[in-house]
Structures are given as C-alpha cells and as structure tokens.
VOGU-3710 file (C-alpha; in Angstrom, 3 decimals, decimal comma):
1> xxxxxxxxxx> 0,451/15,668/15,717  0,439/12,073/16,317  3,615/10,178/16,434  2,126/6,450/16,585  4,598/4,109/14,567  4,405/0,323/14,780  6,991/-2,222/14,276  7,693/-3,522/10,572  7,929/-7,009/11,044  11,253/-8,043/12,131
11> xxxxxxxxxx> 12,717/-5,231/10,907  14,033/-2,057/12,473  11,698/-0,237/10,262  9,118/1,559/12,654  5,807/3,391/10,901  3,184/5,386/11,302  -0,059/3,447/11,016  -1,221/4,831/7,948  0,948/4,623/4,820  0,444/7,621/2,318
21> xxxxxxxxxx> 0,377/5,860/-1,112  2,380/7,857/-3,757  0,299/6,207/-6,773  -1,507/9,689/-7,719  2,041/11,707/-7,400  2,261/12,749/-11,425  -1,217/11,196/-12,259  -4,160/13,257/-10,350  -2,128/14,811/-8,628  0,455/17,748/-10,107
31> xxxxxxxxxx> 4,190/18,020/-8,415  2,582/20,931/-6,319  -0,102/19,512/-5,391  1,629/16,473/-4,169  3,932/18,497/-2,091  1,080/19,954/0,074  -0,442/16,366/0,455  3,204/14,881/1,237  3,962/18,234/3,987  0,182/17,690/5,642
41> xxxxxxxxxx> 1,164/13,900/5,907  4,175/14,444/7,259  2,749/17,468/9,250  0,049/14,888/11,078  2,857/12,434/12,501  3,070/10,265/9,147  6,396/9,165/7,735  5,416/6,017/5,879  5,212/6,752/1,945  4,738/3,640/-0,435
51> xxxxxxxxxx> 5,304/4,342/-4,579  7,218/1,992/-7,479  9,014/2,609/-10,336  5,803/2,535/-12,576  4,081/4,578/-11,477  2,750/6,674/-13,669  3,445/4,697/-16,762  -0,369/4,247/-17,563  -1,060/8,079/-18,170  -0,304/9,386/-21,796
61> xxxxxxxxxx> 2,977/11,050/-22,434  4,603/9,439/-18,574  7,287/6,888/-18,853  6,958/5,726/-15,411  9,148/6,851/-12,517  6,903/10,089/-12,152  5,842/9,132/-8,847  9,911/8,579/-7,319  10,743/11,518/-9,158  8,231/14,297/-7,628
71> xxxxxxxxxx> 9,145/12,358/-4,194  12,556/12,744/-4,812  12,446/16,410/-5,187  10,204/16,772/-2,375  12,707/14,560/0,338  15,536/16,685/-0,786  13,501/20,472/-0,609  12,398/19,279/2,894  15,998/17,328/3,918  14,185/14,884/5,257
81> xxxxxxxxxx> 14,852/11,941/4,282  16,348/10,571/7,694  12,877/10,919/8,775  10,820/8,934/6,329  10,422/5,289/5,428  10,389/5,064/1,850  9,115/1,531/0,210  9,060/1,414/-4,012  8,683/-1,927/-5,960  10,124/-3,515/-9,153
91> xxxxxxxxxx> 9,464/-5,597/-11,843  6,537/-3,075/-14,170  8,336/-0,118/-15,003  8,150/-0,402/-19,113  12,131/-0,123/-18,772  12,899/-2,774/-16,144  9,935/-5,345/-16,335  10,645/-8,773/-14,403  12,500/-9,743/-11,626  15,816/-11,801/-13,511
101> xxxxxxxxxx> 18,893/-10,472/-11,245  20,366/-7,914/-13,902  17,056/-6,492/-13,938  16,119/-5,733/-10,243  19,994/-4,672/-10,268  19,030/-2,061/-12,316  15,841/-1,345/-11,321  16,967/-0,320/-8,203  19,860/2,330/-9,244  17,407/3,949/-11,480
111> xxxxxxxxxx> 14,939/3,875/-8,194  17,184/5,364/-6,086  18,304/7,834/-8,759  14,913/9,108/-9,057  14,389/9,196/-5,362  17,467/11,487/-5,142  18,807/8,796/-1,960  21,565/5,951/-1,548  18,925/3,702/0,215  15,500/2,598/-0,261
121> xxxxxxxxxx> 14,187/1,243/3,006  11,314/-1,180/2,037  11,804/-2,622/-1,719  8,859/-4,906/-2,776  8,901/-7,761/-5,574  5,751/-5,771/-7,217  4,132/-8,875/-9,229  5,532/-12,595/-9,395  8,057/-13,278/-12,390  7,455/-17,026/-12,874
131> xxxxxxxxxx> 9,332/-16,768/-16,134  12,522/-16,381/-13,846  14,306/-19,044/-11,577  12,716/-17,680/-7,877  15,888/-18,765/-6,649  17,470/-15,892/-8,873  14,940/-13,320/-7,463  15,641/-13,811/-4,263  19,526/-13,662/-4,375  18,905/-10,380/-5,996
141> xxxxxxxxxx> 17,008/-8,777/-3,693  19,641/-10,283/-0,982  22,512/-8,689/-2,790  20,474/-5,133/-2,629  20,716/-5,792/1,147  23,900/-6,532/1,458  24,785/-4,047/-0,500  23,248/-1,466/2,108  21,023/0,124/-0,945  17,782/-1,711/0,146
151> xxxxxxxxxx> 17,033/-2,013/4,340  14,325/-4,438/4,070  12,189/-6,834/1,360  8,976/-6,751/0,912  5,913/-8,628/-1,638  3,444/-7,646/-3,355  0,406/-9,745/-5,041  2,219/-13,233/-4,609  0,072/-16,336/-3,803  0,708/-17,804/-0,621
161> xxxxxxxxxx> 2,591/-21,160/-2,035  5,245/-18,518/-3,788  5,166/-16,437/-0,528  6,604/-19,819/0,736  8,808/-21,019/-1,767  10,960/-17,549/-1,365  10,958/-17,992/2,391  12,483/-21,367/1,803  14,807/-20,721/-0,538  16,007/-17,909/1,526
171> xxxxxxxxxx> 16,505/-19,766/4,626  18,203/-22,386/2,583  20,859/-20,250/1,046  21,025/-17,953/4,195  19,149/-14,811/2,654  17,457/-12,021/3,817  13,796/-12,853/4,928  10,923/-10,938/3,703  9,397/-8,535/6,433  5,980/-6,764/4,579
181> xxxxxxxxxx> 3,205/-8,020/2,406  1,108/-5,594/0,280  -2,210/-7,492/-0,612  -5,268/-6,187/-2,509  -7,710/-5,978/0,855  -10,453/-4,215/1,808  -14,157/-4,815/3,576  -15,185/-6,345/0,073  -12,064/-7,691/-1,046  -11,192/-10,465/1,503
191> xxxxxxxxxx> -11,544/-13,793/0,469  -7,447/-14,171/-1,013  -6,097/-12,466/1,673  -8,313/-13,900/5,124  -8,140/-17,570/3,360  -4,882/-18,023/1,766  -2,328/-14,816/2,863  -2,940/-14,904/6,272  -1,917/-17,650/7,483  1,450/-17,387/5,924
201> xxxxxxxxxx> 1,780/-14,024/7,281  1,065/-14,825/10,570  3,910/-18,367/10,512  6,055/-15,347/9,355  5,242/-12,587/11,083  4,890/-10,293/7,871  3,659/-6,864/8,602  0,671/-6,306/5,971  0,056/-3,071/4,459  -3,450/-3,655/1,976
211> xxxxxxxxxx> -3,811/-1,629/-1,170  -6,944/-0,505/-2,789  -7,858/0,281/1,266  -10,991/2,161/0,246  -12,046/0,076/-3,286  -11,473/2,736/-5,166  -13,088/5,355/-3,416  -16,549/2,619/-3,040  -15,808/2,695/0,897  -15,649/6,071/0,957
221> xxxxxxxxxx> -19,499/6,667/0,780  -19,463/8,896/-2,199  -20,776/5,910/-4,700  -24,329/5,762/-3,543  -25,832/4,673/-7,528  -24,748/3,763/-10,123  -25,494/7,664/-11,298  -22,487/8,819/-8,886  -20,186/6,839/-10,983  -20,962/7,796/-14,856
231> xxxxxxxxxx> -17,712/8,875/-16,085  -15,614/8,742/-13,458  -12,147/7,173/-13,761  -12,947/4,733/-11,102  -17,088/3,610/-12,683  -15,162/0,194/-14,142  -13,733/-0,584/-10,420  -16,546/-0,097/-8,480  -19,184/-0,940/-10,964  -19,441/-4,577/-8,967
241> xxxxxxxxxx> -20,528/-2,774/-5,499  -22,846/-0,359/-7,070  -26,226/-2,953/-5,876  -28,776/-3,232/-3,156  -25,988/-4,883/-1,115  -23,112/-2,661/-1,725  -25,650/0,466/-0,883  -26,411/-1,825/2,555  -22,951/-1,827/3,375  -22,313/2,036/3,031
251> xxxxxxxxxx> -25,395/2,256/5,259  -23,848/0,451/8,166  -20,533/2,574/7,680  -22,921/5,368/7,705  -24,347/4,675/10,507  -21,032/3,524/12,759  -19,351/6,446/11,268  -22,312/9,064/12,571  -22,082/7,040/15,522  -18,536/8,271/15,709
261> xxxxxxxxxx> -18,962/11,637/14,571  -15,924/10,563/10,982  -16,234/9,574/7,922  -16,705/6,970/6,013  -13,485/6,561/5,103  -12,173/6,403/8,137  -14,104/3,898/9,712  -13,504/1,829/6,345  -9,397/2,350/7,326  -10,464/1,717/11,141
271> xxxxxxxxxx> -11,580/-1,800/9,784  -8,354/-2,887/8,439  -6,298/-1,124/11,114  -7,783/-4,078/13,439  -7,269/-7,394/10,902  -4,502/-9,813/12,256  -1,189/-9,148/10,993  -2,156/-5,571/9,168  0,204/-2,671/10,437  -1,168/0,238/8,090
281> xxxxxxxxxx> -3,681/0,317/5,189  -2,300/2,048/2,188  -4,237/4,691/1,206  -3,694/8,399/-1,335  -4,989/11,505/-1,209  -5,454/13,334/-4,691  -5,664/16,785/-2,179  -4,860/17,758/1,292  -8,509/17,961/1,966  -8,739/14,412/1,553
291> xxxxxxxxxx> -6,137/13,778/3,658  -7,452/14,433/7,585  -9,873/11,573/7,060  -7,332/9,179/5,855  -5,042/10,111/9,479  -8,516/10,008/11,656  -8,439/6,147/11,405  -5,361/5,925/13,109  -7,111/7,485/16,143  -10,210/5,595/15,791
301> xxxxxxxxxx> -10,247/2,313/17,594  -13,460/0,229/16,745  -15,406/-2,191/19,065  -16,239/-5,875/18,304  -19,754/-4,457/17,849  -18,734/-2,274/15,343  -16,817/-4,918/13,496  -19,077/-7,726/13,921  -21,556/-5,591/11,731  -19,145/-4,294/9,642
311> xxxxxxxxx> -18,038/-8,147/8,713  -21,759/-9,250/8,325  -22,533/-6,431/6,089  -19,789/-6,934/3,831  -20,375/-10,846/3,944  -23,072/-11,035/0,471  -20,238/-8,278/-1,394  -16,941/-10,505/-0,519  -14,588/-11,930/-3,441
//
C-alpha cells in the first residue's frame, strides 16, 4: 500500500496523487459495485475522492445527488471519514443551479446531507455563474468556511481572467483564497489549460487536479478504429481522435508503456502526474479491475525522453 499524499495548495489538505473520481457512483457503476472500487482505492493508499451534487442527474429516472449519496453510505459503513478528503461542487444539480449566495447556502446542506458528514473538505464553484454578482459568489463560499462546513475552495472550468477576478475580490474583502483548480486536461486536451490556466495557477500556487485524465477512455488504448467505438457511450467524445494521428499517438504510449512493462493508462496518468502545478489527475473506475492501472501511475515516474515524445506525438491532436 502506498501512502504518497502531496500538499493541496496552501491548504492543510494532504492527498494521495491520484484522485478517484466519483462521477460513475449511481451511473455505470451500481452502489455495490462502487463500494468495492471505493475499498480497493482506499485499500492501495488512496484517500482523495472528487464527486458534485449532480452527479447523476443525466441518467433517466436520477435526480442528481446519486453520486454523494452511495458515498455517503459507504464513509459511514467504513467510519472513515477522518481518513478521506472529500471535494463535491455546486452550481448544476437541477435543484440548486447557480452560484447566487442563497443557493450555494443550500447547496451545501443538501451536500453534506447526502454525504452523511458536517464538513466537506474541498468545495468547488463547478461552472462560472456570470448571471450573479462574483462578488456574491465568493462571500458565499467564504461564509461556508467560516462556518467550518467547507475546509477549503476550489474551481472548476473558469477562464483564467475570472480565476483572477475572484482572487481579487477575495483579497480585497479579506476572503478565503482558492487552493485547487479542476481543468479539462489531458495529452490531447492542452491548449486552455498550458496557455491560459497555468500561469494563473502557478502566481497562485493552485494545486490542479485535470478531469477527463484519460479522454474518455481514448488514452487508454482500447480505441484503436473507429470500429472499437460503434455504440459505445463514449463514440461522440472520442470520435475527434479516432485518425491516423490519434492511432500515432496510442502507438508511442504503446510503445513507452511496453517499455515499462503498464498500461496505457497509466503512462497517460504518468504524463499529467509531471505537468507544472498538477497534484493528481482525476480519474474513475467503472470496476475494481480497472482500478490497479489507474494507482500504477502514481509509482511510475517518466523521463524527459519519455515525455518529450509523448508531447510531440500529441502535438498534430492538441485543442
């Protein structure tokens, strides 16, 4: 069992490098099969678990809050919860969409309701609310602070001049600083976040944890036509990678990750574990046997060789 766990920012948070995203809990994944996936995590050394209050709203006959709610049940089964680092977001959930005060206000109770806790320890502005005074936004998620239900603030898939506005408006009225940032990033998706994110990450020293790690499932290796995708969930997402230089990429993943007797996947994780400023890739497992190649990257350190192809390959793909 590893026990790795790097520093959140300036927080006190401290996590393992590899966040277990709770996205599939009560989507393609039942409540038992999420527990197994959520004891194996836990089981390797992880204790980072990211989910929001809408998740699952998409799937027919789900309300949202599915996710929280089979997490909930599994932190108080295990007792637990001292031990884990628990991030959600607000501002989708059908029931509580924006980010005006009153609603993050309530957002959160019914959060940390579901999650069965008095705390949530990283609470992320899911999407920008430009139909609401930022200034408003921020006091909110200050008063969640202060209250003691929220330990740190996080944001999610803000451009970098709103990234900045909230940092000055907090400093201005004396309120609590952001301390994560939870882009879209991956070997293909890297244009936003290299050109525009970074640098305000770095000035603030946010800790960076990327979603859609693998491109849903494209940097896993197990997209090699367009024939591997027909009728899958995912064919729409990775549809744009499924070409002569998508195929070239997997290739020199292939290769690097034969080199280093893993998988795909985990070189693909490997990547991102050594971008400035990113702390842990977010990444879910449907089923435990997904799992042990998700946890290898945290063990697998890649030379400048390795990531010097790894950037030129993905070069002709990058948006």
């Amino acid at each position: 069992m590893s026990t790795q766990r790097v520093k959140v920012g300036d927080s006190d948070l401290e996590v393992f490098p590899l966040v277990l995203g709770g996205n599939t809990f009560g989507w393609t994944s039942d409540e038992t099969a999420s527990r197994e996936v959520l004891d194996d995590y836990v089981a390797a050394g992880g204790n980072f678990i990211d989910t929001a209050d809408v998740y699952s709203a998409w799937v027919e006959g789900n309300a949202g809050g599915e996710s929280e709610t089979i997490l909930g049940r599994w932190l108080a089964v295990r007792g637990n919860r001292d031990k884990v680092v628990v991030a959600t977001k607000v501002s989708q959930h059908p029931q509580y969409s924006g980010l005006s005060a009153a609603n993050i206000a309530a957002a959160a109770d019914a959060s940390l309701l579901r999650l069965g806790t008095d705390y949530i320890d990283l609470y992320y502005a899911h999407f920008d609310d430009e139909s609401t005074p930022l200034e408003e936004t921020v006091e909110a998620f200050d008063k969640l602070v202060r209250s003691g239900k929220v330990r740190a603030i996080g944001l999610s898939n803000y451009t970098a001049a709103r990234i900045e506005k909230w940092f000055r408006i907090a400093r201005e009225g004396g309120y609590t600083l952001p301390v994560a940032l939870e882009p879209h990033y991956n070997l293909v998706v890297r244009i936003n976040y290299e050109t525009n994110l970074l640098p305000v990450a770095r000035r603030e020293n946010l800790a960076v944890f990327p979603y859609y790690s693998l491109a849903s499932g494209f940097l896993t290796g197990k997209y090699r036509s367009s024939a591997d995708a027909e009728g899958r969930a995912r064919q729409g997402d990775v549809a744009p990678y499924l070409n002569d230089k998508g195929y070239a990429l997997i290739d020199v993943l292939d290769a690097i990750a034969k080199a280093h007797r893993v998988s795909i996947a985990t070189v693909s994780l490997a990547w991102l574990l050594r971008r400035p400023q990113v702390v842990a890739p977010i990444s879910s497992a449907r089923t435990t046997e997904q799992l042990p190649a998700l946890i290898a990257a945290t063990r697998l350190s890649l030379g400048d060789e390795d990531m010097n192809a790894l950037d030129t390959a993905s070069a002709p793909l990058m948006r």
